[in-house]
C-alpha positions as protocol buffer text, in pm:
chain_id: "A"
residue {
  index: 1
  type: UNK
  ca { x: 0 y: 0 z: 0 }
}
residue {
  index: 2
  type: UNK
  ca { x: 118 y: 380 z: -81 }
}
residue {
  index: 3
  type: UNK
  ca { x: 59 y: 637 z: 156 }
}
residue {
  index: 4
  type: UNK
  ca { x: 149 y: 962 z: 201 }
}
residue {
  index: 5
  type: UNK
  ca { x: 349 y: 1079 z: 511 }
}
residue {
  index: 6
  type: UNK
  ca { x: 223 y: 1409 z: 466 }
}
residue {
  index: 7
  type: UNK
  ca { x: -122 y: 1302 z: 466 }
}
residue {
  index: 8
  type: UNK
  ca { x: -41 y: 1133 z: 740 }
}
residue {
  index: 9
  type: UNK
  ca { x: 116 y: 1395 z: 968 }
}
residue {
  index: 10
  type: UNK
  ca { x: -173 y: 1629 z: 852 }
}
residue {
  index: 11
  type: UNK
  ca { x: -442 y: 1380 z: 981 }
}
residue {
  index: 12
  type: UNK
  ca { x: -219 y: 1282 z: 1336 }
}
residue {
  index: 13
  type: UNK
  ca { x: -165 y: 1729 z: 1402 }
}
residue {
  index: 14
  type: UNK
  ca { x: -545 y: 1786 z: 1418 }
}
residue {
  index: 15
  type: UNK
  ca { x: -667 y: 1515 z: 1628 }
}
residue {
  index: 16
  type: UNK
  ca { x: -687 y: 1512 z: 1955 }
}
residue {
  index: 17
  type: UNK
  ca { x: -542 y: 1249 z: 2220 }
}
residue {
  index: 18
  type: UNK
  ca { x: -615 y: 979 z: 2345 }
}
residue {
  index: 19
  type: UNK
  ca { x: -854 y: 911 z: 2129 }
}
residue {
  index: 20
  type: UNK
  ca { x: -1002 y: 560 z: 2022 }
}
residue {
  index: 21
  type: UNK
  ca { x: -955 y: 385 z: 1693 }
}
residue {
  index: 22
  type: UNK
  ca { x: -1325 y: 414 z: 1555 }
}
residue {
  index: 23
  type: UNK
  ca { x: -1333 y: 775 z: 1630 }
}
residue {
  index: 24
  type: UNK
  ca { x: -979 y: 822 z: 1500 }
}
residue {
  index: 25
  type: UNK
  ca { x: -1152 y: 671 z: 1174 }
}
residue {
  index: 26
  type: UNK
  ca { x: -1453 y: 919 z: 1161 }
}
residue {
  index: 27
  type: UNK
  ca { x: -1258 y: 1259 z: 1242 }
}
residue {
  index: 28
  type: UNK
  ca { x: -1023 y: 1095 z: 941 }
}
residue {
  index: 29
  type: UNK
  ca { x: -1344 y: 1105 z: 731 }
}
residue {
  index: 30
  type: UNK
  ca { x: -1461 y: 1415 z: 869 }
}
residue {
  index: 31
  type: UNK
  ca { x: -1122 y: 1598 z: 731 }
}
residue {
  index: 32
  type: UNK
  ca { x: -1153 y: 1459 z: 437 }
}
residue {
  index: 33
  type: UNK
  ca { x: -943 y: 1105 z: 432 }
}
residue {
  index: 34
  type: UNK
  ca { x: -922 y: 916 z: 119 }
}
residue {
  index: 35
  type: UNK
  ca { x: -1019 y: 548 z: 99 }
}
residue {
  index: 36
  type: UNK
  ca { x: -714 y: 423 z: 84 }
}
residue {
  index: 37
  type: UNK
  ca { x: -640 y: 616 z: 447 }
}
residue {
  index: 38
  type: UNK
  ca { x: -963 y: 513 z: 577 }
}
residue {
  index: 39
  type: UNK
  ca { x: -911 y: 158 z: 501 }
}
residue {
  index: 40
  type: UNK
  ca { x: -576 y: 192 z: 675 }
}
residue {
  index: 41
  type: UNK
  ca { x: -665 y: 327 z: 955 }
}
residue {
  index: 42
  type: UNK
  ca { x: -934 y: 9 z: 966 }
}
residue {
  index: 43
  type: UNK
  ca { x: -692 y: -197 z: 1012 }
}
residue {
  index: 44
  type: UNK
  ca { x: -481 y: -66 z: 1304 }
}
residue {
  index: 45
  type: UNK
  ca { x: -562 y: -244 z: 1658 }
}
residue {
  index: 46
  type: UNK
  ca { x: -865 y: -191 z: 1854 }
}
residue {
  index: 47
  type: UNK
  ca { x: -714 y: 26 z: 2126 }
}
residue {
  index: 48
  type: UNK
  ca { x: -716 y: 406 z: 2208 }
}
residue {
  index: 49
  type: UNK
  ca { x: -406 y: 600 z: 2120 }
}
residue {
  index: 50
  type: UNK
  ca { x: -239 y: 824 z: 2420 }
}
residue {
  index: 51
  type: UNK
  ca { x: -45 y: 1042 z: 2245 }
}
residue {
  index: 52
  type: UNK
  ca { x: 107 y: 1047 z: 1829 }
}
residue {
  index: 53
  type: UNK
  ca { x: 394 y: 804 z: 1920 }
}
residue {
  index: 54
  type: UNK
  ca { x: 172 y: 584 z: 2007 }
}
residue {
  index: 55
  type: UNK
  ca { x: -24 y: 627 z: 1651 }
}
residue {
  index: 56
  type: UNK
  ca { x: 315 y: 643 z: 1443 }
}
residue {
  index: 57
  type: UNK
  ca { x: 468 y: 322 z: 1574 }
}
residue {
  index: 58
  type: UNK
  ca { x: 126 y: 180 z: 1512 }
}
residue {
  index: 59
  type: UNK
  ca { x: 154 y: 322 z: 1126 }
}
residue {
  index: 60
  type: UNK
  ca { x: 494 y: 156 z: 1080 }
}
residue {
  index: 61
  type: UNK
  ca { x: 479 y: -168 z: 1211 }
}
residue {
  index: 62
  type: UNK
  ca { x: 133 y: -183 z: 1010 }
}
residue {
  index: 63
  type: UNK
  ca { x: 354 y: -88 z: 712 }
}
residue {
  index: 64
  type: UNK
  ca { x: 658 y: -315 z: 776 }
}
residue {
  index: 65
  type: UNK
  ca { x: 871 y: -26 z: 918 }
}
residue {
  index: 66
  type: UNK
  ca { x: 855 y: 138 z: 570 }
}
residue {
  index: 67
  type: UNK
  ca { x: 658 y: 470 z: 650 }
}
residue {
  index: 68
  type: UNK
  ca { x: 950 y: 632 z: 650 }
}
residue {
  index: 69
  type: UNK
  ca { x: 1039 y: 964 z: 864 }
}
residue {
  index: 70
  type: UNK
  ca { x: 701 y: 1101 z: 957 }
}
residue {
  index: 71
  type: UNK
  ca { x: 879 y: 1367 z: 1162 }
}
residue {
  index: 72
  type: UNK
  ca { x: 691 y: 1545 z: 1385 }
}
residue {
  index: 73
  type: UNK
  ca { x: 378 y: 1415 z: 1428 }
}
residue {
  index: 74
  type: UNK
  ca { x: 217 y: 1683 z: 1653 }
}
residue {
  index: 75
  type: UNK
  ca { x: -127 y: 1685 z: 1788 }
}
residue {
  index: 76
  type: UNK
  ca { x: -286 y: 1780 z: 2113 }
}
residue {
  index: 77
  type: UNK
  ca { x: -371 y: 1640 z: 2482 }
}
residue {
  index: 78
  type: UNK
  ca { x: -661 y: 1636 z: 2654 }
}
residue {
  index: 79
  type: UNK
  ca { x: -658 y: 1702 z: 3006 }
}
């Protein structure tokens, strides 16, 4: 699968964490993911994400370590 890492690292800066894998899929929706990102983001674990580490390792070992440099992934905390 290709992906993007800028579509990527635009998705992971505006959502907020933790957040839970089926939300994480409808605020990708809501921002206007593609299908191949939704389908993607499908198949990462059931689990909710703490912070964009969390996320990004996710991302790569879903990828076979090939996603690259995603840099900084940004995003925000809830408190």
């Amino acid at each position: 699968m290709n992906v993007n890492p800028d579509m990527i690292n635009q998705l992971i800066g505006s959502i907020p964490f933790p957040i839970g894998k089926t939300e994480l899929v409808k605020m990708a929706k809501q921002h206007g993911a593609n299908d191949q990102m939704a389908n993607m983001l499908n198949r990462l674990p059931d689990k909710t994400y703490s912070n964009a580490d969390e996320l990004k390792g996710d991302f790569s070992s879903m990828m076979g370590g090939k996603m690259g440099n995603l840099g900084n992934l940004g995003g925000s905390s809830k408190i």
